[in-house]
N, CA, C and O atoms as a printed pandas DataFrame, in Angstrom:
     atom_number atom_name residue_name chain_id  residue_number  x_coord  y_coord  z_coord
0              1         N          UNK        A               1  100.070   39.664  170.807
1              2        CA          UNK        A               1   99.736   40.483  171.937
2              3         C          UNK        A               1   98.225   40.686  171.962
3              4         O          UNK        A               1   97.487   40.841  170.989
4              5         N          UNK        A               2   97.882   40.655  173.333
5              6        CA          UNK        A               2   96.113   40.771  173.173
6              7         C          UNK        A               2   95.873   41.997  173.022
7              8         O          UNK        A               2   96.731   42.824  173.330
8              9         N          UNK        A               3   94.415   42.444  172.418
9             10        CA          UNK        A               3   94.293   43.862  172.686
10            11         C          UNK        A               3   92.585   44.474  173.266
11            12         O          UNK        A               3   91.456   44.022  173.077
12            13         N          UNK        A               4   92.932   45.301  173.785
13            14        CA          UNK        A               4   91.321   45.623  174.719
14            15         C          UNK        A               4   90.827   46.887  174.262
15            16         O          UNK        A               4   91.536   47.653  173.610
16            17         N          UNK        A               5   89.887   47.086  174.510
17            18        CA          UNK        A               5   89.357   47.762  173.672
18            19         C          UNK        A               5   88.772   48.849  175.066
19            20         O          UNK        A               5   88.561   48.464  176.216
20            21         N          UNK        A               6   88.627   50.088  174.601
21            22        CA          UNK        A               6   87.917   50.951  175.639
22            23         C          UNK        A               6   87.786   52.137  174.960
23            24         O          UNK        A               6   88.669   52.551  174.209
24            25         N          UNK        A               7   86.717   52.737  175.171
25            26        CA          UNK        A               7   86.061   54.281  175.179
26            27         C          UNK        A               7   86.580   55.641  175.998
27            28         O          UNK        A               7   86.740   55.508  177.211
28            29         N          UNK        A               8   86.879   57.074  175.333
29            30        CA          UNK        A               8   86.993   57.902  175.606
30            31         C          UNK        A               8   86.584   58.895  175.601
31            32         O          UNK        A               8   86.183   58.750  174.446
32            33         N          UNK        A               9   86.185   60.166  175.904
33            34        CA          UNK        A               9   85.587   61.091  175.590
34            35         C          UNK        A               9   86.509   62.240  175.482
35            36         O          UNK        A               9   87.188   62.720  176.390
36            37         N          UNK        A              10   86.413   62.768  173.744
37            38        CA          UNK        A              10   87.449   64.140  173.979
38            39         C          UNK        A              10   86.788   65.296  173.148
39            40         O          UNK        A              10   85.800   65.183  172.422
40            41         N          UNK        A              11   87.614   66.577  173.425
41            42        CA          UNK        A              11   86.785   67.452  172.903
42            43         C          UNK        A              11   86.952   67.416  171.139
43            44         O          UNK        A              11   87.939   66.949  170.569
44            45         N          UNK        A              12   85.631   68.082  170.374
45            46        CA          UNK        A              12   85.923   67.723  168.703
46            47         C          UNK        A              12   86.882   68.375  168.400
47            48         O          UNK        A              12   87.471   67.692  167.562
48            49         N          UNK        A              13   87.598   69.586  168.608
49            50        CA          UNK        A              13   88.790   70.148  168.145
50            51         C          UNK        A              13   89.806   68.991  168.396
51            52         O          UNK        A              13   90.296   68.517  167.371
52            53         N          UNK        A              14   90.241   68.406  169.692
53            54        CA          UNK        A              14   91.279   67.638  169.643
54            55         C          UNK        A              14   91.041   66.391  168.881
55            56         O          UNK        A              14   92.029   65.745  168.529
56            57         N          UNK        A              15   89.549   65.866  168.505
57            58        CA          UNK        A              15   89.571   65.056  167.448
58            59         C          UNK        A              15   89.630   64.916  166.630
59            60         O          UNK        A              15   89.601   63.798  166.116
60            61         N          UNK        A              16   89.780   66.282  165.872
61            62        CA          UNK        A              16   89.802   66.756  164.305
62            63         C          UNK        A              16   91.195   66.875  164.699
63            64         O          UNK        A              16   91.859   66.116  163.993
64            65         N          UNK        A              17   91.937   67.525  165.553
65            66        CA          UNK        A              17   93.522   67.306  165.441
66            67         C          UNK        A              17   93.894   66.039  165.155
67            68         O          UNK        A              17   94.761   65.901  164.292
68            69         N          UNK        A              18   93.287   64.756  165.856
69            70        CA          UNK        A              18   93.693   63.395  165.585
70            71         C          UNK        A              18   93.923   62.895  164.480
71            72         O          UNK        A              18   94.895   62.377  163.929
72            73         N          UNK        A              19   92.181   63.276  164.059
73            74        CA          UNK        A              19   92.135   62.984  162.470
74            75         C          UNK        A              19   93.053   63.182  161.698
75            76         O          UNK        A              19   93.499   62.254  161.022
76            77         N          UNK        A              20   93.542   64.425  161.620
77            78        CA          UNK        A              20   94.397   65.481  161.071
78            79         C          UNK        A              20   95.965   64.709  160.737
79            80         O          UNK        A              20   96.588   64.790  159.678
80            81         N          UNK        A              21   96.328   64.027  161.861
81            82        CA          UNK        A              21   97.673   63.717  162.248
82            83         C          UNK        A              21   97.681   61.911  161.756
83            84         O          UNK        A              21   98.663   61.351  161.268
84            85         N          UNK        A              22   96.440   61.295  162.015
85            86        CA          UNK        A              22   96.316   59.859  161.182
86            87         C          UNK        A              22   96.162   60.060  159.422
87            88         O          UNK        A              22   96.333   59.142  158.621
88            89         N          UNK        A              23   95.829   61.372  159.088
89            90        CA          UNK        A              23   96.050   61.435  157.735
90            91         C          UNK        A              23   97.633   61.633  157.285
91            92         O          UNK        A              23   98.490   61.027  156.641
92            93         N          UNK        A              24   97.480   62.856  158.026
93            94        CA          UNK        A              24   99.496   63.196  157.669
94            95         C          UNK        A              24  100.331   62.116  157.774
95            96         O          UNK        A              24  101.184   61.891  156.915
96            97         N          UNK        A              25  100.143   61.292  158.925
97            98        CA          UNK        A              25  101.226   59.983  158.778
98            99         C          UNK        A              25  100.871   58.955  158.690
99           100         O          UNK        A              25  101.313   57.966  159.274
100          101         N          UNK        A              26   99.501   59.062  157.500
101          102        CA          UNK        A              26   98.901   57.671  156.801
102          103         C          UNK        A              26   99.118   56.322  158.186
103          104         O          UNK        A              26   99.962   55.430  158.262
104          105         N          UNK        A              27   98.022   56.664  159.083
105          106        CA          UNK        A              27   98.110   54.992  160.011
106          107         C          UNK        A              27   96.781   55.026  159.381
107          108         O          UNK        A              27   95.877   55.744  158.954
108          109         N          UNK        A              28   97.234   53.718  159.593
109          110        CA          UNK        A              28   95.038   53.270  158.968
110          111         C          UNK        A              28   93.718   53.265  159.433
111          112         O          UNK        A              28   92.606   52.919  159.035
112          113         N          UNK        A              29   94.493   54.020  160.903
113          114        CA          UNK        A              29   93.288   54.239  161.948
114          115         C          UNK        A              29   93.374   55.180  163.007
115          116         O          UNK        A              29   94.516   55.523  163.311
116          117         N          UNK        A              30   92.610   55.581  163.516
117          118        CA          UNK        A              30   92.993   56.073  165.589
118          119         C          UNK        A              30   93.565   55.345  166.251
119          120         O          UNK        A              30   94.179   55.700  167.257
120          121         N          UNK        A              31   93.505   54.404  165.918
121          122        CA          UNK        A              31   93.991   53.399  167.559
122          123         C          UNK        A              31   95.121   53.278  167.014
123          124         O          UNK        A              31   96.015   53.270  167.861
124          125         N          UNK        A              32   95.597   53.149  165.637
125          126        CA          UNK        A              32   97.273   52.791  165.190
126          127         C          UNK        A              32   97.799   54.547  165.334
127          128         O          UNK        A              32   98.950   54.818  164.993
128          129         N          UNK        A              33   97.183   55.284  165.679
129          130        CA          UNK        A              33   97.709   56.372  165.602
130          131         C          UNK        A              33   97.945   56.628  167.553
131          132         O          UNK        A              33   99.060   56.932  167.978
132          133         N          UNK        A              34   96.982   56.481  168.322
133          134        CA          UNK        A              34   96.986   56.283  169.593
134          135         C          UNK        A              34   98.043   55.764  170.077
135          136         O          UNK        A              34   98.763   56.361  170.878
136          137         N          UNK        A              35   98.205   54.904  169.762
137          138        CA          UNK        A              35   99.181   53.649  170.236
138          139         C          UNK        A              35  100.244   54.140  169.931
139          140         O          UNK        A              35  101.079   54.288  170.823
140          141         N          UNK        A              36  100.493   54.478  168.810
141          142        CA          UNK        A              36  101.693   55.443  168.440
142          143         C          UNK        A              36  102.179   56.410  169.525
143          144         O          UNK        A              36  103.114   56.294  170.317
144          145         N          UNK        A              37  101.247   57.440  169.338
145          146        CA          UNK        A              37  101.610   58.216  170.228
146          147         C          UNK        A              37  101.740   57.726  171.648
147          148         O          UNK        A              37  102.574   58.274  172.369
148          149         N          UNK        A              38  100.903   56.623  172.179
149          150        CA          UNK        A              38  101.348   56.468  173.845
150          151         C          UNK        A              38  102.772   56.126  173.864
151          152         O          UNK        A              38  103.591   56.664  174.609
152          153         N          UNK        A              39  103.133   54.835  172.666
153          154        CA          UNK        A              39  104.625   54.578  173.051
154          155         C          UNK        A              39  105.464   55.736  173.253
155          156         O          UNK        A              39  106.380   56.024  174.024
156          157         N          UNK        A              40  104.749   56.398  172.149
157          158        CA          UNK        A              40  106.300   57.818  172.062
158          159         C          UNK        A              40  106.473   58.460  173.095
159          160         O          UNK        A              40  107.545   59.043  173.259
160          161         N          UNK        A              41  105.524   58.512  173.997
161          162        CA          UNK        A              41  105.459   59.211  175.201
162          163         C          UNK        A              41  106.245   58.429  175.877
163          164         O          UNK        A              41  107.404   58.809  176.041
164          165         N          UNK        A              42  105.782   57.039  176.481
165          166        CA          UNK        A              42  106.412   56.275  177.369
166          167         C          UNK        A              42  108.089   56.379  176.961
167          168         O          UNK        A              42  108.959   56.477  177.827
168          169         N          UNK        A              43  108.362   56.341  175.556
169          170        CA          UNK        A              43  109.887   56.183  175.390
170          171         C          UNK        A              43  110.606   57.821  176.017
171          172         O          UNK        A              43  111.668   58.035  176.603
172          173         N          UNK        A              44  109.485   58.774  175.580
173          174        CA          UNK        A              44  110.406   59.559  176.187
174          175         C          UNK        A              44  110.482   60.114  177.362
175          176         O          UNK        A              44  111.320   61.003  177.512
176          177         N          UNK        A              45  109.394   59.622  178.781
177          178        CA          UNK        A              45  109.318   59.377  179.658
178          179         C          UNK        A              45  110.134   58.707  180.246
179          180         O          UNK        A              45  110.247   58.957  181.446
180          181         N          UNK        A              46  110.938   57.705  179.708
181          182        CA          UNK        A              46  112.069   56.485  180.503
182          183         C          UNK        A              46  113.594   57.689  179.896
183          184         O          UNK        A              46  114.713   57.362  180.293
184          185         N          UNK        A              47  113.466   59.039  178.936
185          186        CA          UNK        A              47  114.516   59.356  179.237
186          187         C          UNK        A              47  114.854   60.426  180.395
187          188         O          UNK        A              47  115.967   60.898  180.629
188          189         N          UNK        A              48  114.097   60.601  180.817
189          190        CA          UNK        A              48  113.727   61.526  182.608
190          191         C          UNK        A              48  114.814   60.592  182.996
191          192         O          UNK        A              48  115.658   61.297  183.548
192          193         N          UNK        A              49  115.247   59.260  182.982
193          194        CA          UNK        A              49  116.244   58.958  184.130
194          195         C          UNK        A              49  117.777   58.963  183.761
195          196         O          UNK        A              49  118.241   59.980  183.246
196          197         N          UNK        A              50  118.477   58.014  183.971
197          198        CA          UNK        A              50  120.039   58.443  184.159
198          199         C          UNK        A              50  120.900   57.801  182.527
199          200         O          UNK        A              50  122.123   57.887  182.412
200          201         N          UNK        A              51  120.120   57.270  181.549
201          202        CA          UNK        A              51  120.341   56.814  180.456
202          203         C          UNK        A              51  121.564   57.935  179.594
203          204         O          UNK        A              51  121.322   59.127  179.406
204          205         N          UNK        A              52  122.339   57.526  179.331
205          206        CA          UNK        A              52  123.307   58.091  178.303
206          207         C          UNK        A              52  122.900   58.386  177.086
207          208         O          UNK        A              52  122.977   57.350  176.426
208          209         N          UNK        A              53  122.430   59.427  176.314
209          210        CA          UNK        A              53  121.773   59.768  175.327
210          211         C          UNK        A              53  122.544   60.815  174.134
211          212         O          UNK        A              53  123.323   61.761  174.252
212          213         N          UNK        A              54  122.091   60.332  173.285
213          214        CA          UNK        A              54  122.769   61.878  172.146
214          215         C          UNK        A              54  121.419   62.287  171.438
215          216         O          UNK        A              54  120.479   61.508  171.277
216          217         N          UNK        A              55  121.439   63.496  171.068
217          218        CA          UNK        A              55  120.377   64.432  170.695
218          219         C          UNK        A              55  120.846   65.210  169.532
219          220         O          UNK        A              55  121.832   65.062  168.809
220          221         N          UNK        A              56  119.422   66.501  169.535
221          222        CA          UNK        A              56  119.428   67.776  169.019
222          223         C          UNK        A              56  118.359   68.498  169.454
223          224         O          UNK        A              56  117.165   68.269  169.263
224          225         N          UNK        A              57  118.949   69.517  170.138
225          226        CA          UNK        A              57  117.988   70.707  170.409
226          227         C          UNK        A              57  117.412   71.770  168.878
227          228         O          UNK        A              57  118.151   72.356  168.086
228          229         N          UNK        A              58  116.145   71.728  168.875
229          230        CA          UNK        A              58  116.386   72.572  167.425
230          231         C          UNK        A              58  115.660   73.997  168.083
231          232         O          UNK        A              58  114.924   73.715  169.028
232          233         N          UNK        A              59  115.694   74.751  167.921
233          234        CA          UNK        A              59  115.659   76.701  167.852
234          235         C          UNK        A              59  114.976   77.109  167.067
235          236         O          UNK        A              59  114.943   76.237  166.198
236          237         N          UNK        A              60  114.432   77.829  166.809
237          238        CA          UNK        A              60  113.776   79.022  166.153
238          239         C          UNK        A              60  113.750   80.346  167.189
239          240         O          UNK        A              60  113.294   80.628  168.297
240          241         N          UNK        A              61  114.351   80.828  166.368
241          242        CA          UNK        A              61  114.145   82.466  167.227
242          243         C          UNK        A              61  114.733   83.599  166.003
243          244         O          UNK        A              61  115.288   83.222  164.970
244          245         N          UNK        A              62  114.483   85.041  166.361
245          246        CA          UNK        A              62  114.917   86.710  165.841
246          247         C          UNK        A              62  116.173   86.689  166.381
247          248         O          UNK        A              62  116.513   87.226  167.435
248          249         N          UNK        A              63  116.713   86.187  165.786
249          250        CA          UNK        A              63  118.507   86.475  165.986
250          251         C          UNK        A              63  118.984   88.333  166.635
251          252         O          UNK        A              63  119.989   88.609  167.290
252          253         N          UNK        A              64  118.357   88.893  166.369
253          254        CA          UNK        A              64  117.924   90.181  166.143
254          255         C          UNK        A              64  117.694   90.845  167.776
255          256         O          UNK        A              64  117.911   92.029  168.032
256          257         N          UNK        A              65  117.230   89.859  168.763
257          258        CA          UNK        A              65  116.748   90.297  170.168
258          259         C          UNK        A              65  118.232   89.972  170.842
259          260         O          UNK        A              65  118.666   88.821  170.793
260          261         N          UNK        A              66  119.021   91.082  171.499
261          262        CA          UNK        A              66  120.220   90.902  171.551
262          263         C          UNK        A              66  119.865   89.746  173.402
263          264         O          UNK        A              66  120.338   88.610  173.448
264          265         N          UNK        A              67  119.366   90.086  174.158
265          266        CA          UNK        A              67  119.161   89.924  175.241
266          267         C          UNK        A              67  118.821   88.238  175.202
267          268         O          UNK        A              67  119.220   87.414  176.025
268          269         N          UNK        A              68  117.964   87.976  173.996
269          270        CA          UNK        A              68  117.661   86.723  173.866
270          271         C          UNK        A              68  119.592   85.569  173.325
271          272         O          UNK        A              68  119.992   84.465  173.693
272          273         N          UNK        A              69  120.063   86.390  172.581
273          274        CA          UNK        A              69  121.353   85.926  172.026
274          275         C          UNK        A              69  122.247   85.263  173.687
275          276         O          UNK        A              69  122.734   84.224  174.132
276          277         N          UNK        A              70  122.036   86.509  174.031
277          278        CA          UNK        A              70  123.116   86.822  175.563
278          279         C          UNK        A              70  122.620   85.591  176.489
279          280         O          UNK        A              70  123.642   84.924  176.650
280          281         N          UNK        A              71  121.864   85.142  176.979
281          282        CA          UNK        A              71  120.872   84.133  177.144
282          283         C          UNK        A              71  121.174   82.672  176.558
283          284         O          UNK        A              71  121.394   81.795  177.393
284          285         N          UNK        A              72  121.201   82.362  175.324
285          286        CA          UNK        A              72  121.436   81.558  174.687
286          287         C          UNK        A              72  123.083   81.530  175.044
287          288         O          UNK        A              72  123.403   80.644  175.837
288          289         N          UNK        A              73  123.980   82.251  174.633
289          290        CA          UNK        A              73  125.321   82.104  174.875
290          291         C          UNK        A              73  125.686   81.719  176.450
291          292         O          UNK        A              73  126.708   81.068  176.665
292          293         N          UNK        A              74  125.029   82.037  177.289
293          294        CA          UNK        A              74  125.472   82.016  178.552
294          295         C          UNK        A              74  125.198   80.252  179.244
295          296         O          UNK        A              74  125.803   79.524  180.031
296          297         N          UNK        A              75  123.906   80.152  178.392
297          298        CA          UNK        A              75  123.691   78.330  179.090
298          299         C          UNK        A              75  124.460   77.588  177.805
299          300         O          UNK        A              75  124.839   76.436  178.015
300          301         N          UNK        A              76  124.736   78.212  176.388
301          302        CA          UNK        A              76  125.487   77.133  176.160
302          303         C          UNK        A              76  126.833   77.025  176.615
303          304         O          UNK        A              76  127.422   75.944  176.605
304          305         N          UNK        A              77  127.484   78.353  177.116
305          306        CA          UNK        A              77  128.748   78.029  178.204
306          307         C          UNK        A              77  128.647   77.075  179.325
307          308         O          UNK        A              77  129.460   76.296  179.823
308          309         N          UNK        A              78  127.619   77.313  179.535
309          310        CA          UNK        A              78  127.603   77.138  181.358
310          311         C          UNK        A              78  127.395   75.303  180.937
311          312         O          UNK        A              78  127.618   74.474  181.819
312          313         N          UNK        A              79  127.038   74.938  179.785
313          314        CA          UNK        A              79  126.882   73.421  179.385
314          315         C          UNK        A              79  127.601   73.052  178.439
315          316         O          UNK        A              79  126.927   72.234  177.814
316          317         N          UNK        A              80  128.920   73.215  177.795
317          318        CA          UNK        A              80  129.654   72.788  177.551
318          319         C          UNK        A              80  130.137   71.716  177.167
319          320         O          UNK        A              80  130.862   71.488  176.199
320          321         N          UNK        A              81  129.591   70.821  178.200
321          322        CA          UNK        A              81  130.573   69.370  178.577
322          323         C          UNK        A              81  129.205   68.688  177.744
323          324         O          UNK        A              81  129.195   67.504  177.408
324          325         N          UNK        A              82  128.378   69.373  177.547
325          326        CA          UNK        A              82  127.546   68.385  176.916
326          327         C          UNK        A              82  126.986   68.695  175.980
327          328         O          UNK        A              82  125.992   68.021  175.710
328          329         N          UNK        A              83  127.288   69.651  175.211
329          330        CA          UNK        A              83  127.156   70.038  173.449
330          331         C          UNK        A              83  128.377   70.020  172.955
331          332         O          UNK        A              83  129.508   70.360  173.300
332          333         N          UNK        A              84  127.633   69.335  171.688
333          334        CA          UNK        A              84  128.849   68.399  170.921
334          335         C          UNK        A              84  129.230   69.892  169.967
335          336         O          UNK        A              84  130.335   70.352  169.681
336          337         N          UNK        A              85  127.747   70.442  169.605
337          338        CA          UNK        A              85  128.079   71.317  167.709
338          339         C          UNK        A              85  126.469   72.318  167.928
339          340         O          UNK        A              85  125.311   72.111  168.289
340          341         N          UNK        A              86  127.184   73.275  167.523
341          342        CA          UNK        A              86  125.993   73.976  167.171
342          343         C          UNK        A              86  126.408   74.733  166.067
343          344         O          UNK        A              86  127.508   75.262  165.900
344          345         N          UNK        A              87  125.099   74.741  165.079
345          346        CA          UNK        A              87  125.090   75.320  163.756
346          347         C          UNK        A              87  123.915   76.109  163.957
347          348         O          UNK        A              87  123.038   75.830  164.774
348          349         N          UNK        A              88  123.914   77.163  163.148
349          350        CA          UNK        A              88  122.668   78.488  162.863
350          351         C          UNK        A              88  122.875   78.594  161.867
351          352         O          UNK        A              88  124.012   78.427  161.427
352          353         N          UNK        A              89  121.660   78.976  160.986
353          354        CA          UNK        A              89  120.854   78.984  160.240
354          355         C          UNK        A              89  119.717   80.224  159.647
355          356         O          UNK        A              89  118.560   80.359  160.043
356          357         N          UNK        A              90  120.383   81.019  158.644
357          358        CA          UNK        A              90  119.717   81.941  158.624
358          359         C          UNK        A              90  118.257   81.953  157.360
359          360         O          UNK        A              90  118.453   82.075  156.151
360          361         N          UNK        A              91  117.200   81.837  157.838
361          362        CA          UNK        A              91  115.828   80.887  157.534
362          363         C          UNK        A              91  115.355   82.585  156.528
363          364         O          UNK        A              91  115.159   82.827  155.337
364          365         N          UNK        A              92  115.339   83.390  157.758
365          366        CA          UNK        A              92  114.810   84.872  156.638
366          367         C          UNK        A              92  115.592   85.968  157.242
367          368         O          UNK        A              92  116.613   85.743  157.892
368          369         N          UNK        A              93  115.015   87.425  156.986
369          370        CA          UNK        A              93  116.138   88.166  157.769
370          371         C          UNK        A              93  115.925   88.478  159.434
371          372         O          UNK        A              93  116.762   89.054  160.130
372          373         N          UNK        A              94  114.519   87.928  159.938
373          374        CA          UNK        A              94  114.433   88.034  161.291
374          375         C          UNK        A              94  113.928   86.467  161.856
375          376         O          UNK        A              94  113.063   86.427  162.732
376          377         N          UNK        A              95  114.493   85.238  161.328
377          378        CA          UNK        A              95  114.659   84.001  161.722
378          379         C          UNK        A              95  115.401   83.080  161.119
379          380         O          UNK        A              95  115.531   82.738  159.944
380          381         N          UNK        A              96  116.156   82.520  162.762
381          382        CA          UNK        A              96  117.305   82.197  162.472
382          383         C          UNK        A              96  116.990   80.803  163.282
383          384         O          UNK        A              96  116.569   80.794  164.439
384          385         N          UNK        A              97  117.348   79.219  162.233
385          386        CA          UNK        A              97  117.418   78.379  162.929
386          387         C          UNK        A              97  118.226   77.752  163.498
387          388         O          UNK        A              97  118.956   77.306  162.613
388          389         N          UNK        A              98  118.693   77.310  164.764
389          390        CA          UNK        A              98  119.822   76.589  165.723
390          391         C          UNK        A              98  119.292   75.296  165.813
391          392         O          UNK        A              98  118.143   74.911  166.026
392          393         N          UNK        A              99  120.452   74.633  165.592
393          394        CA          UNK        A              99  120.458   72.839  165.762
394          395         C          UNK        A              99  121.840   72.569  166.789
395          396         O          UNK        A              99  122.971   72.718  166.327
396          397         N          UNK        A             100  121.637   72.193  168.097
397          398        CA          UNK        A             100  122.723   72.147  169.101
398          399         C          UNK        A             100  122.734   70.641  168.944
399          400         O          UNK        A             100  121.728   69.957  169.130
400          401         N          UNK        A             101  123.979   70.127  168.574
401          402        CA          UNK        A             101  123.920   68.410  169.184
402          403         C          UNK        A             101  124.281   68.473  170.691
403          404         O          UNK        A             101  124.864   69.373  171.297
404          405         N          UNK        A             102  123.811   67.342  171.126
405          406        CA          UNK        A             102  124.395   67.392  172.353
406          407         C          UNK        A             102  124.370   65.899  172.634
407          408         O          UNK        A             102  123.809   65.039  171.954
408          409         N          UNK        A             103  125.225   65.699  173.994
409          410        CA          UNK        A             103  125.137   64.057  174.348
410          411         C          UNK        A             103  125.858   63.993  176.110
411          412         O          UNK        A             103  126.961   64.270  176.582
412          413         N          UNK        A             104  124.673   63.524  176.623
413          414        CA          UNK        A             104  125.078   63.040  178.321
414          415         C          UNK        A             104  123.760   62.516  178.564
415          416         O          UNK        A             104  123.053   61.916  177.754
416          417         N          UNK        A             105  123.400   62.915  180.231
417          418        CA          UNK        A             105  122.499   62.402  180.513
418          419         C          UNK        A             105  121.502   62.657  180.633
419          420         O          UNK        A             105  121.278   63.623  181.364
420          421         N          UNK        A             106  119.976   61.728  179.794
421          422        CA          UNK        A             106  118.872   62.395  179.325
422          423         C          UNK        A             106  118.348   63.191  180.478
423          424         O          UNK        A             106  117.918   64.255  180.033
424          425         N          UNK        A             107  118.227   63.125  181.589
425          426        CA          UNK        A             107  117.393   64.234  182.647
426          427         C          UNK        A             107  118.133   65.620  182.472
427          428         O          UNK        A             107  117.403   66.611  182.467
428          429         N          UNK        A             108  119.431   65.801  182.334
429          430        CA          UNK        A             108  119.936   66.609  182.652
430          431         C          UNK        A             108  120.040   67.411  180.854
431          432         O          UNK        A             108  119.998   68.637  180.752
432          433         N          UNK        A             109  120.154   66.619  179.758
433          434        CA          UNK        A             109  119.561   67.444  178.469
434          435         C          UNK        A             109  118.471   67.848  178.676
435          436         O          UNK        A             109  118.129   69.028  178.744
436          437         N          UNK        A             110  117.858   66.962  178.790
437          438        CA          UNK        A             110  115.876   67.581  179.084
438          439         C          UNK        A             110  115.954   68.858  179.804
439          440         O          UNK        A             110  115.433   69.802  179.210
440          441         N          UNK        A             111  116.395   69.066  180.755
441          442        CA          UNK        A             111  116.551   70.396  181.668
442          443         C          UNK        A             111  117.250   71.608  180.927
443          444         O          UNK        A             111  116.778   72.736  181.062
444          445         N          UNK        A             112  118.411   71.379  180.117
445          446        CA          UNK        A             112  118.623   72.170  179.417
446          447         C          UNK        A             112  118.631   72.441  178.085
447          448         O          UNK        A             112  119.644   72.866  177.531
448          449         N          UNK        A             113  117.625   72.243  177.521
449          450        CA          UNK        A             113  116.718   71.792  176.645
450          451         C          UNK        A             113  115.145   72.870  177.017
451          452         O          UNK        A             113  114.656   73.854  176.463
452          453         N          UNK        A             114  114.884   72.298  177.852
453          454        CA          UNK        A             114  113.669   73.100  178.515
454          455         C          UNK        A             114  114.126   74.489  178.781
455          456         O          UNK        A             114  113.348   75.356  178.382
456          457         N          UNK        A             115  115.205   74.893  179.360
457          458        CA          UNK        A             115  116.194   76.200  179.971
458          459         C          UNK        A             115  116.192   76.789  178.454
459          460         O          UNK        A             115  115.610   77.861  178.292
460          461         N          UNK        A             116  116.676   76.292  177.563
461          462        CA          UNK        A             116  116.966   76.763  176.291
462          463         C          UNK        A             116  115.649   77.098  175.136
463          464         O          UNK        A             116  115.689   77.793  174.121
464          465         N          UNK        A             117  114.588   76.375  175.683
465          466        CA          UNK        A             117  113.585   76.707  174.833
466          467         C          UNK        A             117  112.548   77.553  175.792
467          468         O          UNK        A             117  111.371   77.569  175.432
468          469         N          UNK        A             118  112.795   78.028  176.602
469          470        CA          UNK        A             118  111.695   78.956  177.812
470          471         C          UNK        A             118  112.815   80.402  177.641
471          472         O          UNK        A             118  112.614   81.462  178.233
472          473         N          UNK        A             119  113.572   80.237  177.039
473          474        CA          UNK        A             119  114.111   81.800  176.912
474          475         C          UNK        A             119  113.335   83.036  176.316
475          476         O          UNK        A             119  112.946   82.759  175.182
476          477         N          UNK        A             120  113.012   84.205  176.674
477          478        CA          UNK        A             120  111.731   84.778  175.954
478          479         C          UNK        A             120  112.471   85.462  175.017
479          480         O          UNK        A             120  113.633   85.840  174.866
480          481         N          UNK        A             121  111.154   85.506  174.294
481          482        CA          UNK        A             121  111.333   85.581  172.591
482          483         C          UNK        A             121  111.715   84.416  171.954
483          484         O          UNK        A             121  112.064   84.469  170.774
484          485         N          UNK        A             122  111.701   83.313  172.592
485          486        CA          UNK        A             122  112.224   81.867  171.425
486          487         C          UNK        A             122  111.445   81.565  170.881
487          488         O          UNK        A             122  110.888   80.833  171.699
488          489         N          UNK        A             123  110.600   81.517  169.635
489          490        CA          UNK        A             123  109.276   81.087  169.150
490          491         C          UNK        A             123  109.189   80.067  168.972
491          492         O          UNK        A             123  107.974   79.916  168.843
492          493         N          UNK        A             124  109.936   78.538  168.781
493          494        CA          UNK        A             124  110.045   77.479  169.221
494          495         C          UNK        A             124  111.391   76.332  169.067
495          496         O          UNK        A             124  112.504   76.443  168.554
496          497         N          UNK        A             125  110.738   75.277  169.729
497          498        CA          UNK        A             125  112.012   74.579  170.157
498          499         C          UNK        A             125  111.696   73.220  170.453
499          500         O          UNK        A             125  110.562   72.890  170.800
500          501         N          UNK        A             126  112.918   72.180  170.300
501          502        CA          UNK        A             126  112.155   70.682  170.677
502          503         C          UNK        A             126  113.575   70.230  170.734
503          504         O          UNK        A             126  114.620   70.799  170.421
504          505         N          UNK        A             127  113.276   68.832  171.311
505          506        CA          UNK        A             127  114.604   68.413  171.744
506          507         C          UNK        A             127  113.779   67.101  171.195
507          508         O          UNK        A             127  112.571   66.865  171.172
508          509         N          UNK        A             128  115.432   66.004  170.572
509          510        CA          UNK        A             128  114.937   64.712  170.130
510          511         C          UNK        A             128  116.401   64.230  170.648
511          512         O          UNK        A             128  117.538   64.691  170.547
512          513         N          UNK        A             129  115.782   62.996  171.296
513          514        CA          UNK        A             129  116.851   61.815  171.801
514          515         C          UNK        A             129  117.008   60.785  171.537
515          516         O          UNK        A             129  115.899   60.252  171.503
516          517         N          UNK        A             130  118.099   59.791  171.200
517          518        CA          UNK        A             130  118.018   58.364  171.066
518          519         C          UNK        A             130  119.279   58.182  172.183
519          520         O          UNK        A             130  119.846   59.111  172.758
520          521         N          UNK        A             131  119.547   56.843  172.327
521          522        CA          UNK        A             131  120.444   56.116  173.526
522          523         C          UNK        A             131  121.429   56.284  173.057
523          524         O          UNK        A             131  121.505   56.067  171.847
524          525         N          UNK        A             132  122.593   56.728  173.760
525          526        CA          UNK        A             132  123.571   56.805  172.989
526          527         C          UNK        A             132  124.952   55.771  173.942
527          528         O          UNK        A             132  126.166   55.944  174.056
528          529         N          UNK        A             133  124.022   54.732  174.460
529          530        CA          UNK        A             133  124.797   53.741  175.031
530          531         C          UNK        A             133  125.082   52.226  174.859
531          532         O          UNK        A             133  125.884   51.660  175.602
């Protein structure tokens, strides 16, 4: 594959993040670290469409905020048909981690996924997909 070469300009904090992240996962450079990251994007950009996928939503939150619980229980009803398992996880006495499997279609995890990690008080959250077709 050919490869081209081009110039960018970014700020030094986000380049010391770079740095930061080509050390942690030992690539031997920026550009093997770049490249990295564009694919990962593009792959998870092509799951925005109608692809059959299985996952995990992962959670962090204060088990403790009842309103936040009530919230959480109500979209994993209301989605059902497309969580496989959910397990919790009690991390300390005011964090508790959730791992939801789930499996349908990637636009429509992504959405509730996003629904599930914008709940307030969730301190964080990520969703990971592969094809599950």
């Amino acid at each position: 594959m050919t490869v081209s070469r081009f110039g960018i300009s970014i700020e030094q904090e986000l380049l010391d993040s770079l740095d930061e992240y080509v050390k942690e996962n030992q690539f031997s450079n920026r550009s093997q670290a770049i490249r990295h990251l564009i694919s990962k994007n593009m792959v998870e950009h092509k799951w925005q469409c109608n692809n059959q996928v299985a996952g995990a939503v992962t959670l962090i939150y204060d088990p403790h905020k009842r309103e936040l619980l009530n919230q959480l229980s109500a979209l994993q009803e209301n989605h059902f048909d497309e969580i496989l398992s959910t397990q919790r996880f009690m991390l300390e006495k005011d964090k508790c981690l959730e791992i939801i499997a789930v499996k349908g279609i990637a636009k429509r995890l992504t959405e509730l996924s996003d629904k599930l990690i914008s709940i307030k008080g969730m301190q964080h959250g990520k969703l990971t997909m592969t094809r599950a077709d």
